[in-house]
Residue, then its C-alpha position, 0 to 999 in steps of 0.5 A: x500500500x502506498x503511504x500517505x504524504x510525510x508532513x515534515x518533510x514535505x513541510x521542510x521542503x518549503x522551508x528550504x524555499x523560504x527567504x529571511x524576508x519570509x517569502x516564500x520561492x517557487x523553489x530555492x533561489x526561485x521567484x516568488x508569487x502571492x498566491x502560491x506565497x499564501x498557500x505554502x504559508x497555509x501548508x506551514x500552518x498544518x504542518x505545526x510550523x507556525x512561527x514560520x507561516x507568520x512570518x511568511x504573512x507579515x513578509x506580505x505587510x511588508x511589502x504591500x504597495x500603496x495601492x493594496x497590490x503585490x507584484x505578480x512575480x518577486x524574485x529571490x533577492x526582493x527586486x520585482x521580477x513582473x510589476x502588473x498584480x493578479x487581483x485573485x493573487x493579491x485577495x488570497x492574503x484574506x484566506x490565508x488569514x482565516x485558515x491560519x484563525x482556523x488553524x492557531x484561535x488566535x484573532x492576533x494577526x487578523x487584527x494586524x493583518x486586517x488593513x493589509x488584507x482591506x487594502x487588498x481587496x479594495x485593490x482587487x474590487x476597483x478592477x470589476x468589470x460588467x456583472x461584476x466580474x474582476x479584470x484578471x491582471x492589473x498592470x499601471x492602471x489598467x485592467x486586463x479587459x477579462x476574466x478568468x474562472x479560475x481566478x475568479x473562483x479563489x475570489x469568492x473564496x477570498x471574499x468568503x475568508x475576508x467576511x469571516x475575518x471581518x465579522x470575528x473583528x466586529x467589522x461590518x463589510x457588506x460590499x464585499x458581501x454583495x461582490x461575493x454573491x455576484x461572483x458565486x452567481x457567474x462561477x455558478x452560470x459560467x458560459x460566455x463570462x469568462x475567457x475559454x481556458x477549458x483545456x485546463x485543469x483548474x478551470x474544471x474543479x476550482x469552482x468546487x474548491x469556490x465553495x459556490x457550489x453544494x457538495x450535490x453540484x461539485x460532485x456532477x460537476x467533477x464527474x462530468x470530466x474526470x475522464x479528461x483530466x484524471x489518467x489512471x494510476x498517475x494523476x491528474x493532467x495540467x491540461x487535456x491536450x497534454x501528457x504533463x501529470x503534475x502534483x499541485x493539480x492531482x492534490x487540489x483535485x483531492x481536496x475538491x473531492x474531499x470538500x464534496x464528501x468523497x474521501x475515499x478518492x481523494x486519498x487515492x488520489x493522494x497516494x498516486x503522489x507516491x510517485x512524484x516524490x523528490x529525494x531529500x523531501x518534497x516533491x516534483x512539479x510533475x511528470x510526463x507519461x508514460x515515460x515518467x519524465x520530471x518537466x521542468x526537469x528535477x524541479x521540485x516546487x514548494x507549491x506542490x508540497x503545499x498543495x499536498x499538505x493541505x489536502x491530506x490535512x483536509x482529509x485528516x478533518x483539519x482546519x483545511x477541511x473546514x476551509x473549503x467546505x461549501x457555502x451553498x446547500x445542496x437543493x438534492x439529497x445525495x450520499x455524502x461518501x463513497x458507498x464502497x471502496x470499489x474502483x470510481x466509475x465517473x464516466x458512467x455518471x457524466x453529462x455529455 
């Protein structure tokens, strides 16, 4: 039987990727980006190593610009390596802030942090487009004139994240309330609202992990194309039209299933990482099969070893799981957990 994912070293695989600044690199000597910054910051907290994920939050303090953004990419040294901001990039501090009350009770931070994460999605929520959706890049003063669902979905989680923050601190923030919904609205009906990036993964499941979604909806939702991104006895694919499996999108797809009551598959999913594991700890970006050739080759990125912390501590039932449970309530009743252990079939239930 393949073991579960090892908390401490995948979990000193991200320390090795974090600078005395406490931002945290792709991999040593890498760029950094929020988004992935935020989400290794969230791995560090479940994995006990919580002065570090601290640290990794008061870097963004510290380096927050004056309009409420961060640059897309930093490099290593501190220079900015790409100035334009991702809005989705920049709200996902919001998240981290809650996951880290979830992980610590401990509101100190949320109140330090609380401007920081303000000015952020006041950053974010300046960029709305028609229907409320957000430009998906920000350079100078310009929106991009899209959007994207992918991002839009960390959005409305983002949204949800910094409701909760607000409300815990006595503050009362019903904008963010009423973009949330407005967003949930699209991620829910999203034909025609968003640029086509459907050969991608994370176009396909990240409305689960929106929260947008009941569990009843992300489960058809993930049915539908599990034949398309899911290769059997590998992972998940990054895109359809390619043979590039990779350990951040097959972890993120196990902690969809486990946010829609299928347990069982995710730690399935979870045990096909096995494979992907780097020497020394952590684990490589991806493979490519069947020859199971590392691209880019030998990188092992502290995204990856994030993603798979958090989806084994939401399947342990920890913080995360919370985190990225539903918002919506299922309008059908439908079992919550896979009936038997037996090998998933999900074509067999798929809409085409």
């Amino acid at each position: 039987m393949r073991r579960a994912p090892d908390r401490g070293a995948l979990a000193s695989s991200i320390l090795r990727a974090q600078a005395p600044s406490g931002m945290i690199c792709w991999f040593p000597g890498g760029h950094a980006d929020p988004w992935n910054h935020v989400e290794a910051a969230m791995a560090l907290a479940v994995s006990g190593r919580r002065a570090a994920a601290t640290a990794a939050y008061r870097f963004l303090l510290a380096s927050q610009r004056a309009d409420g953004s961060w640059p897309a990419y930093t490099a290593a040294d501190g220079s900015v390596e790409e100035a334009r901001a991702d809005t989705n990039a920049c709200c996902y501090l919001a998240t981290g802030l809650w996951h880290q009350h979830l992980v610590t009770g401990d509101a100190q931070l949320l109140e330090e942090a609380f401007p920081a994460m303000e000015a952020a999605l006041d950053f974010a929520l300046g960029h709305r487009r028609a229907g409320g959706l957000l430009s998906w890049s920000v350079e100078g003063e310009a929106g991009a004139p899209a959007s994207l669902l992918a991002a839009s979905c960390s959005v409305v989680r983002s949204l949800e994240a910094a409701l909760r923050v607000a409300a815990l601190l006595g503050a009362r923030r019903d904008e963010w309330a009423a973009a949330r919904a407005a967003l949930a609205a699209a991620v829910r009906a999203p034909a025609g609202r968003f640029l086509d990036k459907g050969e991608f993964a994370m176009d396909w499941y990240y409305p689960v992990l929106s929260g947008a979604l009941s569990a009843a909806e992300g489960r058809r939702l993930l049915a539908a194309r599990w034949g398309e991104f899911v290769v059997p006895g590998a992972g998940v694919r990054c895109r359809t039209d390619r043979r590039w499996v990779t350990t951040a999108e097959s972890a993120e797809l196990a902690l969809a299933l486990v946010s829609v009551g299928r347990r069982r598959r995710a730690a399935r999913l979870l045990a096909l990482l096995a494979d992907k594991e780097a020497p020394g700890g952590g684990y490589l970006t991806g493979l490519v099969y069947p020859e199971r050739a590392s691209f880019p080759e030998g990188e092992v990125s502290s995204y990856s070893a994030a993603a798979a912390l958090l989806a084994a501590d939401a399947l342990a039932g920890g913080a995360t799981a919370a985190l990225f449970a539903p918002m919506r309530r299922s309008t059908r009743s439908e079992p919550q957990e896979d009936s038997s252990s037996a090998a998933y079939s999900p074509l067999a239930s798929a809409s085409r």
